[in-house]
Structures are given as structure tokens and as C-alpha cells.
MOPAC internal coordinates of N, CA, C and O (Angstrom, degrees):
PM7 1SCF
backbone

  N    0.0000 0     0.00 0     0.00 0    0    0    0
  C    1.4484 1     0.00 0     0.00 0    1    0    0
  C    1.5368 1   109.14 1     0.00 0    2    1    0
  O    1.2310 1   123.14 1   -46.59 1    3    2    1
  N    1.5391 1   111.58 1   133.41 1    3    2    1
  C    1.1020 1   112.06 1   174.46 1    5    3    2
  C    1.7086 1   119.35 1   -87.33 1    6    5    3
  O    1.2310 1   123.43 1   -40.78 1    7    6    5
  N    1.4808 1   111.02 1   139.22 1    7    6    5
  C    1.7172 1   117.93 1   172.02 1    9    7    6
  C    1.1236 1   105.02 1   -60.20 1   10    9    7
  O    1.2310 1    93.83 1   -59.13 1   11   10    9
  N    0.9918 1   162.79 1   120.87 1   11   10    9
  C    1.6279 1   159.24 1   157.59 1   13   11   10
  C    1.7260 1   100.07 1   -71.49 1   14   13   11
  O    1.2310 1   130.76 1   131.69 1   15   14   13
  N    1.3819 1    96.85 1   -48.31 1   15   14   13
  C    1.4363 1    95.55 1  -163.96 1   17   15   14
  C    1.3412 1   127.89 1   -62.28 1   18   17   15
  O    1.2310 1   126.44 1   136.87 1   19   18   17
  N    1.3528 1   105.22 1   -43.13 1   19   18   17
  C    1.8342 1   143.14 1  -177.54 1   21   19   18
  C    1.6645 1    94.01 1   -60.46 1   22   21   19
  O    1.2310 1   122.38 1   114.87 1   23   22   21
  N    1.2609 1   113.05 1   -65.13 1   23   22   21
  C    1.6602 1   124.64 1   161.40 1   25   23   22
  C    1.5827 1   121.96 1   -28.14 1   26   25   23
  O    1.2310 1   127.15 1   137.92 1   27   26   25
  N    1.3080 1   103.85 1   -42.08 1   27   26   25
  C    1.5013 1   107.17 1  -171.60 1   29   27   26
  C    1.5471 1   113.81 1   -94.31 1   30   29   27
  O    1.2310 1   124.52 1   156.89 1   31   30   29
  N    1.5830 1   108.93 1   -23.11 1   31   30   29
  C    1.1380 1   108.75 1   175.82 1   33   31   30
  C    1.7934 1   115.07 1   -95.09 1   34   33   31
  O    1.2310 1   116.07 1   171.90 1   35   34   33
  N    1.1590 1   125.06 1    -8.10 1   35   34   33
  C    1.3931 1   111.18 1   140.52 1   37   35   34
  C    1.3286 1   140.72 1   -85.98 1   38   37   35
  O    1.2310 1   130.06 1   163.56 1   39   38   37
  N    1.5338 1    98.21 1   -16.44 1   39   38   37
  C    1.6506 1   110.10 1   151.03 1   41   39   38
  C    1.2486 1   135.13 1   -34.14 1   42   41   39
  O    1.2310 1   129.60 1   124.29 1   43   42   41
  N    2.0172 1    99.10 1   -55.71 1   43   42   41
  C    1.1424 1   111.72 1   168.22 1   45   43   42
  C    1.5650 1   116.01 1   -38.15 1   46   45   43
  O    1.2310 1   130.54 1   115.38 1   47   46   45
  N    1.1984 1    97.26 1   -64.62 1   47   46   45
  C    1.6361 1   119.56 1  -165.01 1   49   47   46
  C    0.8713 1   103.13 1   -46.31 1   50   49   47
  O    1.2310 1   108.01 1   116.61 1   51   50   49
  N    1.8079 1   140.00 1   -63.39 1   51   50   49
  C    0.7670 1   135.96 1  -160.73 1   53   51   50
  C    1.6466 1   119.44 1   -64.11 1   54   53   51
  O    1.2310 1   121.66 1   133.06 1   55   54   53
  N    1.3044 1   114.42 1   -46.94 1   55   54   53
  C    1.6628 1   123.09 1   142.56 1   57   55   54
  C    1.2374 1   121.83 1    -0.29 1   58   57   55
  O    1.2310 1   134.95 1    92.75 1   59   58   57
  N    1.3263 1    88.68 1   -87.25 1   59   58   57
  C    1.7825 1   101.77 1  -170.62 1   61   59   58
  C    1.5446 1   113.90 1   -86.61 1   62   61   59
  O    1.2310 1   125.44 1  -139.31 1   63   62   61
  N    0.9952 1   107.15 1    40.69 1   63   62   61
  C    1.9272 1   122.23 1   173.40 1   65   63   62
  C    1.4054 1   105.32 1  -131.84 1   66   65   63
  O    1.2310 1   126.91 1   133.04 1   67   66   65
  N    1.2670 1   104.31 1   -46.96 1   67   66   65
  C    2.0235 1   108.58 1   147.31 1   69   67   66
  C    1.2620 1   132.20 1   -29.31 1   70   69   67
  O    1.2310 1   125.90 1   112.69 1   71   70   69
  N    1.0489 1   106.26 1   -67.31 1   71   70   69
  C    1.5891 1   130.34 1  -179.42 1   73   71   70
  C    2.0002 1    97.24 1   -60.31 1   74   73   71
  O    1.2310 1   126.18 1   106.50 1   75   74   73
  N    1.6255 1   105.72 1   -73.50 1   75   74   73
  C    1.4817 1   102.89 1   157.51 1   77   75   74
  C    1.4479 1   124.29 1   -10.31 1   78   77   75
  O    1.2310 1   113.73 1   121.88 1   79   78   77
  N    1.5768 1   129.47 1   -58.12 1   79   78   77
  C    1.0016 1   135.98 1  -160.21 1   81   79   78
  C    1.3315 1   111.05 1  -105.21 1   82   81   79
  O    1.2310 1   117.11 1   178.02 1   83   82   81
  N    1.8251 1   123.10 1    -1.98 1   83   82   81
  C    1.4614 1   114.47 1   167.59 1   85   83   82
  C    1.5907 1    88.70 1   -89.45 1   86   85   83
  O    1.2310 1   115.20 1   144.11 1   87   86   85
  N    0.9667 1   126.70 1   -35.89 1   87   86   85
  C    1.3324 1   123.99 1   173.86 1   89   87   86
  C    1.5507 1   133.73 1   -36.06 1   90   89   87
  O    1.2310 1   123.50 1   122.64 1   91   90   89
  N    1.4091 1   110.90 1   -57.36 1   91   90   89
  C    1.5241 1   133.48 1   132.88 1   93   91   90
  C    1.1490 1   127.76 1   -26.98 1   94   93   91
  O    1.2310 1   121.76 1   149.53 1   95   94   93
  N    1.5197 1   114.24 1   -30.47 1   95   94   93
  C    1.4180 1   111.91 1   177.97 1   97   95   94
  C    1.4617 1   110.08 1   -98.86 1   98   97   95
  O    1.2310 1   120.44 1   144.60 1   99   98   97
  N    1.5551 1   116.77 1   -35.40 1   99   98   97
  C    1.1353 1   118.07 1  -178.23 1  101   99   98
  C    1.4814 1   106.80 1   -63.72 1  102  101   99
  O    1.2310 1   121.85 1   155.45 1  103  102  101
  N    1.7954 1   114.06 1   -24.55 1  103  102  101
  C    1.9157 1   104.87 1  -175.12 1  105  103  102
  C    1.8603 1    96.47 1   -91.64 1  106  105  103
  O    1.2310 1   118.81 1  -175.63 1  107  106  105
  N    1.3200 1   119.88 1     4.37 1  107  106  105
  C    1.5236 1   122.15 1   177.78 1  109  107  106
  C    1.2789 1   117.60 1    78.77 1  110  109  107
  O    1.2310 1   120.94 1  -161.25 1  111  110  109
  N    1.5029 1   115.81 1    18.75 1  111  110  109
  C    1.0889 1   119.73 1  -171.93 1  113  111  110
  C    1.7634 1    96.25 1   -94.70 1  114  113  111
  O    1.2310 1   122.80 1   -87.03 1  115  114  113
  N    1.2568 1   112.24 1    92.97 1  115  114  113
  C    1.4197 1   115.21 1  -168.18 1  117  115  114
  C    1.3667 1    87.10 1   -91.13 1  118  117  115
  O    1.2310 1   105.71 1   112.47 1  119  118  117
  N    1.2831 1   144.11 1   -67.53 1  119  118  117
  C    1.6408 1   108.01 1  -146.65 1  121  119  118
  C    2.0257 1   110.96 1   -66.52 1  122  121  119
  O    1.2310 1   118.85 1   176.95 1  123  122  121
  N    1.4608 1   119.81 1    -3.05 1  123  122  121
  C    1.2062 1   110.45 1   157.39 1  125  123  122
  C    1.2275 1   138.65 1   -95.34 1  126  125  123
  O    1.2310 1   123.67 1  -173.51 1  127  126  125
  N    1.4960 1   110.57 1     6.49 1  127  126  125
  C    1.2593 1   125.49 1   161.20 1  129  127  126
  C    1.5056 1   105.73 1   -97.95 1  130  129  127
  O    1.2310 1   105.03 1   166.04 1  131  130  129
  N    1.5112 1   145.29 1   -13.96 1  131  130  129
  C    1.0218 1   133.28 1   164.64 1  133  131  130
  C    1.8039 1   100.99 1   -64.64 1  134  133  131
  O    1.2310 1   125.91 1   145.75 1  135  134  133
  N    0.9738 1   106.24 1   -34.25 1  135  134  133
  C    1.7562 1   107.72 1  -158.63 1  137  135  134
  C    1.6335 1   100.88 1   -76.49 1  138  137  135
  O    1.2310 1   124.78 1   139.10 1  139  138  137
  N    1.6287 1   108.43 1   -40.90 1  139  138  137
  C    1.2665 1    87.28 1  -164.67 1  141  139  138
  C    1.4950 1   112.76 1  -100.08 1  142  141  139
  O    1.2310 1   120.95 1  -153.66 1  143  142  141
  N    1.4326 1   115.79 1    26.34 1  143  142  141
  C    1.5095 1   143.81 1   177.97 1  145  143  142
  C    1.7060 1    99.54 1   -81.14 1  146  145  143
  O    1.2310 1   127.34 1   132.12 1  147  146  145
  N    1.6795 1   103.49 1   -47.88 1  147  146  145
  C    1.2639 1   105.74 1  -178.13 1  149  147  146
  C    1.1009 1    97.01 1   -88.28 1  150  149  147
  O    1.2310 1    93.19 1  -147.72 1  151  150  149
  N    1.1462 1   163.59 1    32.28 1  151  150  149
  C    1.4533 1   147.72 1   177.77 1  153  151  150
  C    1.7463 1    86.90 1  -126.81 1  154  153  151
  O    1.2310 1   117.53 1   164.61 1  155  154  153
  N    0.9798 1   122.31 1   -15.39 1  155  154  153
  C    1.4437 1   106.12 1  -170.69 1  157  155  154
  C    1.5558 1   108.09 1  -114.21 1  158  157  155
  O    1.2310 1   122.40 1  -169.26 1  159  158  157
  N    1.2964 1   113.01 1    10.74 1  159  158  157
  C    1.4182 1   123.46 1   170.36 1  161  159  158
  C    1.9502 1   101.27 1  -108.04 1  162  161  159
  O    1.2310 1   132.20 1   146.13 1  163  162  161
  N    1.2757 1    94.05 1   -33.87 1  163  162  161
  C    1.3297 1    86.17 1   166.52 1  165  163  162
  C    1.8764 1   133.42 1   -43.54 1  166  165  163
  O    1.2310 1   133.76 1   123.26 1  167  166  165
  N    1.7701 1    91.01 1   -56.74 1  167  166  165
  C    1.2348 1   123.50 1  -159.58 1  169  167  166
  C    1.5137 1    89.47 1   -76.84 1  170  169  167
  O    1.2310 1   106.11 1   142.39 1  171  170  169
  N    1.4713 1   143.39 1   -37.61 1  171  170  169
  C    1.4503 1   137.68 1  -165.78 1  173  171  170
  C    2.1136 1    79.14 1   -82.71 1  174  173  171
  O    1.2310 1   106.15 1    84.17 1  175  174  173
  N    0.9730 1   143.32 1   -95.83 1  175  174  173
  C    1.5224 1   139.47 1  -159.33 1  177  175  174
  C    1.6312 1    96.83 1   -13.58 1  178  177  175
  O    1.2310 1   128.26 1   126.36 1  179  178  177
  N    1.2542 1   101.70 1   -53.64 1  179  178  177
  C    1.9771 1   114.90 1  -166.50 1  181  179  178
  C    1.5303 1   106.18 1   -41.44 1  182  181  179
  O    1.2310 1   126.80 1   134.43 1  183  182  181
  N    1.6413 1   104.52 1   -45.57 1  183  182  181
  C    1.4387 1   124.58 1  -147.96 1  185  183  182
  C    1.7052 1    91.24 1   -92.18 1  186  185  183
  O    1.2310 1   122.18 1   142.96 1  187  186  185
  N    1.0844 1   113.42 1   -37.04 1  187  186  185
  C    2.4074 1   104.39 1   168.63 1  189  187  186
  C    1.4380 1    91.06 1   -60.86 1  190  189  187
  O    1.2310 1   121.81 1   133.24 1  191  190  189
  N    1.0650 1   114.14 1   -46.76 1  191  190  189
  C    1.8442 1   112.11 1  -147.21 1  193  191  190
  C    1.5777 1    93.72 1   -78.67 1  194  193  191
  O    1.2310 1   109.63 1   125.26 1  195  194  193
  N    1.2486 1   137.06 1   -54.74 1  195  194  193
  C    1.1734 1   106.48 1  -174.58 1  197  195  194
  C    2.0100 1   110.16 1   -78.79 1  198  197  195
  O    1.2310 1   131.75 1   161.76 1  199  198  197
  N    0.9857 1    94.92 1   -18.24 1  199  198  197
  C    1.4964 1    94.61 1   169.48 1  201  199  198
  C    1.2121 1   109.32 1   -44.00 1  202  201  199
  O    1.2310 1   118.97 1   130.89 1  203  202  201
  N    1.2850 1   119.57 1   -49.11 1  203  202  201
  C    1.6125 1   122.47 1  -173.58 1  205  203  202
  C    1.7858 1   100.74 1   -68.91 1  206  205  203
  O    1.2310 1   122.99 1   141.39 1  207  206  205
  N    0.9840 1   111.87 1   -38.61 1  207  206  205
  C    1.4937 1   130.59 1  -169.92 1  209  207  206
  C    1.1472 1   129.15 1    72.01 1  210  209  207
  O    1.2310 1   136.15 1  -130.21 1  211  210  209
  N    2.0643 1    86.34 1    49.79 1  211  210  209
  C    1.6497 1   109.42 1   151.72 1  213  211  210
  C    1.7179 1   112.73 1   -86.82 1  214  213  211
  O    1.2310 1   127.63 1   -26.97 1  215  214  213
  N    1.5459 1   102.93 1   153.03 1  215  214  213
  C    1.2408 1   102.95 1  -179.21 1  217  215  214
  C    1.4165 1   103.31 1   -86.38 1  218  217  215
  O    1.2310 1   123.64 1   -22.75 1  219  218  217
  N    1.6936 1   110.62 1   157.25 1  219  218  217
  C    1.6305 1   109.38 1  -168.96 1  221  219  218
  C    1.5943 1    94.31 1  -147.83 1  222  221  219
  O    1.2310 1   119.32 1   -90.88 1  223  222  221
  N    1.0215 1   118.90 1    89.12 1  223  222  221
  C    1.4903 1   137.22 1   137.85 1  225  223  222
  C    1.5940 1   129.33 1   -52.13 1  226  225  223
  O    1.2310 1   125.73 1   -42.64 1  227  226  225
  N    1.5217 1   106.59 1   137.36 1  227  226  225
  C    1.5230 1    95.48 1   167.67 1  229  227  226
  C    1.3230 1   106.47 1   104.02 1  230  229  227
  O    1.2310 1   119.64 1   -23.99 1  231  230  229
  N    1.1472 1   118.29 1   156.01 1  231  230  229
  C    1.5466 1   126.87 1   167.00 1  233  231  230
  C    1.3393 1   125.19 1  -120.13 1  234  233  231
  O    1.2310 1   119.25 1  -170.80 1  235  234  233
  N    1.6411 1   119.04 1     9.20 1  235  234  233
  C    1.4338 1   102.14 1   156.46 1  237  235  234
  C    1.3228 1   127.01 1   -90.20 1  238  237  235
  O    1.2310 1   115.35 1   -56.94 1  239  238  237
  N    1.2746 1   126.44 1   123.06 1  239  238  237
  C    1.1627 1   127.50 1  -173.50 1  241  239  238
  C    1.9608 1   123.84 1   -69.01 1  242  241  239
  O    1.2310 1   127.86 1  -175.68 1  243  242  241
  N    1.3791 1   102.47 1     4.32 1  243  242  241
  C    1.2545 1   114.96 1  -165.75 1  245  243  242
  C    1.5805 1    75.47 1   -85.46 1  246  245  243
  O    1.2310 1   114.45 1   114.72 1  247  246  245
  N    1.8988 1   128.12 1   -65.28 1  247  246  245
  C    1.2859 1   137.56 1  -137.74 1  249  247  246
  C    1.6354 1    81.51 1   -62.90 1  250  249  247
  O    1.2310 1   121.98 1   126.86 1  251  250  249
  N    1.7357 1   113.81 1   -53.14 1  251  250  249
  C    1.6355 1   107.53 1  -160.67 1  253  251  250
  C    1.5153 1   104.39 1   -38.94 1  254  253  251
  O    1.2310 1   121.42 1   130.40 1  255  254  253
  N    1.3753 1   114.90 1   -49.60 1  255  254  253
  C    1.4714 1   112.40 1   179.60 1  257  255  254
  C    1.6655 1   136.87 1   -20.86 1  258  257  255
  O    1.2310 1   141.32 1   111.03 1  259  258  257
  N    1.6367 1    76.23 1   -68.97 1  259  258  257
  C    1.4888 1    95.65 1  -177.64 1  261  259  258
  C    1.4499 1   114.92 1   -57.08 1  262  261  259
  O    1.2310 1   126.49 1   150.37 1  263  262  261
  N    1.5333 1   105.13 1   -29.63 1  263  262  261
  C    1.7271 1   109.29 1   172.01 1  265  263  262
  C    1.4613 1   103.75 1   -55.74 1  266  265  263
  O    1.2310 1   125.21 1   153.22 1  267  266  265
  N    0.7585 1   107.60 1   -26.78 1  267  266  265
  C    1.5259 1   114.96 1  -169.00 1  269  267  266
  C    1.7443 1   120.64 1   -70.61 1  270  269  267
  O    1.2310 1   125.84 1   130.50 1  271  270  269
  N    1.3024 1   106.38 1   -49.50 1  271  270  269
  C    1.0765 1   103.22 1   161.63 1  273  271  270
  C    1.3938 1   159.30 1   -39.65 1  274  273  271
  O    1.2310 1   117.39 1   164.70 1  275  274  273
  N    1.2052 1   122.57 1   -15.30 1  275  274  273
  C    1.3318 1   146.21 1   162.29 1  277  275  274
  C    1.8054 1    89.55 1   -62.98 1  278  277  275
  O    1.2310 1   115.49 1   132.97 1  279  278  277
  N    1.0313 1   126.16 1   -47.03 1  279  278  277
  C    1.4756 1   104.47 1  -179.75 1  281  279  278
  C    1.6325 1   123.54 1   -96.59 1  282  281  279
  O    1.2310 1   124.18 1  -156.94 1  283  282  281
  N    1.5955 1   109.59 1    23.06 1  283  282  281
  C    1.8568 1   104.62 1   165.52 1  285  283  282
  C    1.6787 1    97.36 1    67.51 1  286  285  283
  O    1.2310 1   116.16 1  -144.77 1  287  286  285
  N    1.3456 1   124.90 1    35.23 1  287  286  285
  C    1.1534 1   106.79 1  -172.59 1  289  287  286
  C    1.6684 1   111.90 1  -113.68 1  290  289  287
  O    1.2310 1   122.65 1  -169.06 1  291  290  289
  N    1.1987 1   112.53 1    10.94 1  291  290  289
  C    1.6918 1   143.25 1  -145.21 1  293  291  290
  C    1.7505 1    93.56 1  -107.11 1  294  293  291
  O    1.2310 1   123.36 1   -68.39 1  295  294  293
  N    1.2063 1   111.16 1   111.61 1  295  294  293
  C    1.6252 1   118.41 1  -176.34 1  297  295  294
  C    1.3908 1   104.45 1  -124.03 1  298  297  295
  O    1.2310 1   128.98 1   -49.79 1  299  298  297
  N    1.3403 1   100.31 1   130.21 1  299  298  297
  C    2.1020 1   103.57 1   154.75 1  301  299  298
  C    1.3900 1    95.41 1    66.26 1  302  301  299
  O    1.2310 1   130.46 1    45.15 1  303  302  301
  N    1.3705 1    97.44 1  -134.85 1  303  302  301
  C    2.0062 1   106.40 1  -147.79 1  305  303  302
  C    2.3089 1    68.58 1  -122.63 1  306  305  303
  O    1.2310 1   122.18 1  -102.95 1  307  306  305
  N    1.0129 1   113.43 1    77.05 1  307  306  305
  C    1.3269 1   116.46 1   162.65 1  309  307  306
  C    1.4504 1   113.85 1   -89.37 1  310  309  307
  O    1.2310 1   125.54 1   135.37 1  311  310  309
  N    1.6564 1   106.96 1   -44.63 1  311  310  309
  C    1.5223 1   122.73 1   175.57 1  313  311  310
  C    1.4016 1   109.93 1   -56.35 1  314  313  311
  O    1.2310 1   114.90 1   130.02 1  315  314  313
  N    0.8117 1   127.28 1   -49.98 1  315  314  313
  C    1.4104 1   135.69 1   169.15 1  317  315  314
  C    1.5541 1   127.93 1   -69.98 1  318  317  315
  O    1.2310 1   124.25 1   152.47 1  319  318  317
  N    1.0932 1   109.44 1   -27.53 1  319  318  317
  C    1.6548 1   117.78 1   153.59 1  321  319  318
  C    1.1064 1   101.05 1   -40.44 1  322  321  319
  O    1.2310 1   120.58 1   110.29 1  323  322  321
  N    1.9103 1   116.50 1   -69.71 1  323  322  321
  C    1.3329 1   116.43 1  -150.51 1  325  323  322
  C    1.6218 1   104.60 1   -78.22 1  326  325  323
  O    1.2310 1   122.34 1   133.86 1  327  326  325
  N    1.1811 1   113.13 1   -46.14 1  327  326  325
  C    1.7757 1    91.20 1   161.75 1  329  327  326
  C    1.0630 1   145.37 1   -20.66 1  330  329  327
  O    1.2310 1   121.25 1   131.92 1  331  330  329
  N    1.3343 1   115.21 1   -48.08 1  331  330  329
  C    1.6710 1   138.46 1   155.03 1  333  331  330
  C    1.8745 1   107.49 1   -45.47 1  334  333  331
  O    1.2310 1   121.43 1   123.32 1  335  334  333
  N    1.6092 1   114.86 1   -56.68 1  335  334  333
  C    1.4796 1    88.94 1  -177.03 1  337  335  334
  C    1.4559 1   105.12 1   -95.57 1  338  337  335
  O    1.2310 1   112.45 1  -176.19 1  339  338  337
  N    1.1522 1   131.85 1     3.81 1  339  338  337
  C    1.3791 1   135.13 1  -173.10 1  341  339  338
  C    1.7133 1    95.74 1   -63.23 1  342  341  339
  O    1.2310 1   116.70 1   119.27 1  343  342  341
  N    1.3605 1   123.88 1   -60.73 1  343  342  341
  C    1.6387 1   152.13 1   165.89 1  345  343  342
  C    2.1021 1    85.73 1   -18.64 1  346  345  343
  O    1.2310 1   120.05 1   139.35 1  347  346  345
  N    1.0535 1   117.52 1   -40.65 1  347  346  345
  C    1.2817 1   113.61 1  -159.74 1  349  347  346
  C    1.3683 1   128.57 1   -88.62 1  350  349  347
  O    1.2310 1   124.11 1   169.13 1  351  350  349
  N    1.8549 1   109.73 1   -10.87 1  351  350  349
  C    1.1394 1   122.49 1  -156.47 1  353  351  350
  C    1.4182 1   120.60 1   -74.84 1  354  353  351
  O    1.2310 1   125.69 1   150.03 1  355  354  353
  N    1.6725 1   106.67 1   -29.97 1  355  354  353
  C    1.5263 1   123.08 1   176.90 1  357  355  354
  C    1.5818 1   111.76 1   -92.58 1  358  357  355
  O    1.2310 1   126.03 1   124.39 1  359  358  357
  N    1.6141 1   106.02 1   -55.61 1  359  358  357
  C    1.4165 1   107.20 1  -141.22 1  361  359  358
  C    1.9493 1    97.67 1   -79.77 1  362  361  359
  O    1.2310 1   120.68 1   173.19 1  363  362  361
  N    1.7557 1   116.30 1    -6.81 1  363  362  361
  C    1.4245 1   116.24 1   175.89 1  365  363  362
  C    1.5374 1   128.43 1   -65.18 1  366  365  363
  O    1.2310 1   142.91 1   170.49 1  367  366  365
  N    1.6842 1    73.10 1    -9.51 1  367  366  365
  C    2.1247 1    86.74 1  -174.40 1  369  367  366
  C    1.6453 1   106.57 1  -147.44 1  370  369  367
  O    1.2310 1   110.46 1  -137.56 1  371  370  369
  N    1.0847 1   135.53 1    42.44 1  371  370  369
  C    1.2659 1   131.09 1  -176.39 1  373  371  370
  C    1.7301 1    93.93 1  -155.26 1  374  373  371
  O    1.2310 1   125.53 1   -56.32 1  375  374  373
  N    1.3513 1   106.98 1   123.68 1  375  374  373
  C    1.6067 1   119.02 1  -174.05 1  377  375  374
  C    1.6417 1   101.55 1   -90.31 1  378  377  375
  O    1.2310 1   118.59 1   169.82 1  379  378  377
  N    1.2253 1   120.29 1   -10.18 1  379  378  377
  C    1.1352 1   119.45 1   170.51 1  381  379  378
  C    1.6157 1   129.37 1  -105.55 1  382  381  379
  O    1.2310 1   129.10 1  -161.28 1  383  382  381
  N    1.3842 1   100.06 1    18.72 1  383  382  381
  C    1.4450 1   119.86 1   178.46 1  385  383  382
  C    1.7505 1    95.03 1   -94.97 1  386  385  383
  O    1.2310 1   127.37 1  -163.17 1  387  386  385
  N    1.2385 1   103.42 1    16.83 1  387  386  385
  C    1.6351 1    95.53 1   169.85 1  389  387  386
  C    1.0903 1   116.51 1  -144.58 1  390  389  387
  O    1.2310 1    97.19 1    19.95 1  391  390  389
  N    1.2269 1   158.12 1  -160.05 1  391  390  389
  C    1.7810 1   160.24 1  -175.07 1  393  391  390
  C    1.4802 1    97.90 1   -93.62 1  394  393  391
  O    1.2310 1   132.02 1   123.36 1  395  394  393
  N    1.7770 1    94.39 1   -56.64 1  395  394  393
  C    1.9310 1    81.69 1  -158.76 1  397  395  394
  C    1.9917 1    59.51 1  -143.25 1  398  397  395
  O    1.2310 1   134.31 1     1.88 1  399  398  397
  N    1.7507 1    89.93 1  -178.12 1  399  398  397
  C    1.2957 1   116.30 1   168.62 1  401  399  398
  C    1.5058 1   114.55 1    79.14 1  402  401  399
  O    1.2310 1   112.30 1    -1.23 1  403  402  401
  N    1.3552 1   132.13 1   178.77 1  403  402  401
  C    1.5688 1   123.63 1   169.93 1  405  403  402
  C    1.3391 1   100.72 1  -129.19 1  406  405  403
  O    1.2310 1   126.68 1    -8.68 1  407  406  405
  N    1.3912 1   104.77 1   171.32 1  407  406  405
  C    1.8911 1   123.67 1  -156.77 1  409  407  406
  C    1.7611 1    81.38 1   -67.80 1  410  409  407
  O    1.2310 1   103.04 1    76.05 1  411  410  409
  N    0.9273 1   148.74 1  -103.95 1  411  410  409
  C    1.4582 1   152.29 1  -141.09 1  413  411  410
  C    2.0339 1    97.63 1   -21.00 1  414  413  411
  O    1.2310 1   125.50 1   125.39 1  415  414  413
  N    1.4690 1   107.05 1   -54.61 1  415  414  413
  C    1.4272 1   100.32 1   176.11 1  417  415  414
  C    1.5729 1   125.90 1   -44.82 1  418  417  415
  O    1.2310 1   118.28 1   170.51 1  419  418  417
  N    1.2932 1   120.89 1    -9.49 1  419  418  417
  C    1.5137 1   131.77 1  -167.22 1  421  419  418
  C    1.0270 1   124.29 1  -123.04 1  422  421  419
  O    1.2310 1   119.96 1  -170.55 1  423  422  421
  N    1.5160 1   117.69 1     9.45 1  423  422  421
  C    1.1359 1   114.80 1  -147.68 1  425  423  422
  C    2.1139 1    79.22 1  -140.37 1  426  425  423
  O    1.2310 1   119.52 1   -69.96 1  427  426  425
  N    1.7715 1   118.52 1   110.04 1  427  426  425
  C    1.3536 1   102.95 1   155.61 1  429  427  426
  C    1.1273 1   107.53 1  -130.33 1  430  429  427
  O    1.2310 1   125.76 1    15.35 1  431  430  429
  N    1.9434 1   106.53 1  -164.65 1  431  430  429
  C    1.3864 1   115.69 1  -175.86 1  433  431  430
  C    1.9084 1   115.72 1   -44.20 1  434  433  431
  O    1.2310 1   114.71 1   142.77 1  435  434  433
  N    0.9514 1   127.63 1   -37.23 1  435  434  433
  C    1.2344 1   119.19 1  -160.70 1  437  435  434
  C    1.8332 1   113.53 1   -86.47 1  438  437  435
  O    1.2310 1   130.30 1   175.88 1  439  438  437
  N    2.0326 1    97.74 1    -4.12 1  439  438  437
  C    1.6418 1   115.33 1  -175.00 1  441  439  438
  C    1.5409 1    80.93 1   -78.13 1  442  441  439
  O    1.2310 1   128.53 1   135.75 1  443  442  441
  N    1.2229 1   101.17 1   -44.25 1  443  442  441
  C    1.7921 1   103.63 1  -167.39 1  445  443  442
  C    1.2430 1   130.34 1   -48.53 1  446  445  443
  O    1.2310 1   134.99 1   115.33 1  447  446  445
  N    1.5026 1    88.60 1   -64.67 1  447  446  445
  C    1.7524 1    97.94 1  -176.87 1  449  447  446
  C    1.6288 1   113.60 1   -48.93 1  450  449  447
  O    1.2310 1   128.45 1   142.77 1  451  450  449
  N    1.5601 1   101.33 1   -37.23 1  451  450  449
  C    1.3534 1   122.17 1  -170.67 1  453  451  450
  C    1.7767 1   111.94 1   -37.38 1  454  453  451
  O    1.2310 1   134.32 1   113.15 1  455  454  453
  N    1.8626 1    89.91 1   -66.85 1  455  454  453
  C    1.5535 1   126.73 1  -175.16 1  457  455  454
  C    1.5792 1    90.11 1   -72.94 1  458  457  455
  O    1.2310 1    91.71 1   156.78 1  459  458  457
  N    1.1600 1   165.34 1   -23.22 1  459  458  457
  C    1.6299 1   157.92 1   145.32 1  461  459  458
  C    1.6326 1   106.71 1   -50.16 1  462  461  459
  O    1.2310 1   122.02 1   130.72 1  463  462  461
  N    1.5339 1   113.75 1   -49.28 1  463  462  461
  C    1.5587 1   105.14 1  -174.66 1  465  463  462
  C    1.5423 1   100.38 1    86.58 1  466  465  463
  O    1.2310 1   116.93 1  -139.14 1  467  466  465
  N    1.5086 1   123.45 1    40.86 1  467  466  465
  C    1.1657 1   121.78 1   174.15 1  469  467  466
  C    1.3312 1   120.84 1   -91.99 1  470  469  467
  O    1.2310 1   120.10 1   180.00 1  471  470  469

């Protein structure tokens, strides 16, 4: 049996962390729209998986995947989508995910569009 509800309410989330992150892009704040691009692809994988009412731990969205698999639900270059925002989860907000400099310096329009899927 599927949760509808559990489903809809990380749906939500995932939504409106979207929207968050075109937002981010529109103020150019690309490395927090890379982050919260991946946080909201995260949160939609979360929202099938507990829909199904598998448990979903973790924040790489590549691993949520693979949970996933046992149900054939895995299309196209999806795995590889999430690779792309997975890349985003640390280094968009941690100044020490680099040598010298902070995440905003590393992060431009074309990281963006990328991590949006535009």
C-alpha cells in the first residue's frame, strides 16, 4: 500500500526548496542554489521511498537510488543526474571544502543552470 500522504508531504518539501533555489539563482547566489537543488532532489527520492514505506536515510541521493531499485523504478541517466547534485552537498556550504577561498567563489551561472537541469 501506498502512503499518499507521507508522499505528499515530502513532495511538498521538495517543491518549495525548488522554488527556494530558482530564487537563489535569480539573487546569483549559485553555490546555494546548487545545494538546495540537491536537497530538493533528495527530498522528492525520500518522498517515493517512504511512500512505498521504505526507510530512507542519508543524503546521497545516488545511495537513495539504489534503494530504489528493488522496485524497477530507476529510468535513463537518473543516476547520473544525481551525481551532478550529490557533487553539491558539502562543498556549497563548507569554506573548508576547499584549500583557500569560500564556496560562493566556485560556484557560477553555468554550476547553476547545470544543478537546476535547465
Amino acid at each position: 500500500m501506498f502512503d499518499r500522504e507521507e508522499f505528499d508531504r515530502w513532495m511538498a518539501q521538495a517543491s518549495d526548496t525548488l522554488n527556494s533555489a530558482r530564487q537563489d539563482y535569480s539573487n546569483k547566489s549559485y553555490n546555494w542554489c546548487c545545494f538546495k537543488a540537491q536537497q530538493s532532489g533528495e527530498y522528492a527520492v525520500k518522498a517515493l521511498l517512504k511512500g512505498l514505506g521504505v526507510s530512507a536515510y542519508g543524503h546521497s541521493i545516488v545511495k537513495l537510488l539504489i534503494d530504489m531499485e528493488t522496485y524497477n523504478l530507476i529510468k535513463g541517466d537518473l543516476v547520473s543526474c544525481a551525481r551532478t547534485l550529490d557533487r553539491h552537498y558539502v562543498p556549497a556550504r563548507y569554506p573548508d571544502a576547499f584549500t583557500e577561498g569560500s564556496p560562493f567563489e566556485f560556484y557560477d551561472d553555468g554550476t547553476a543552470v547545470e544543478a537546476l537541469g535547465r
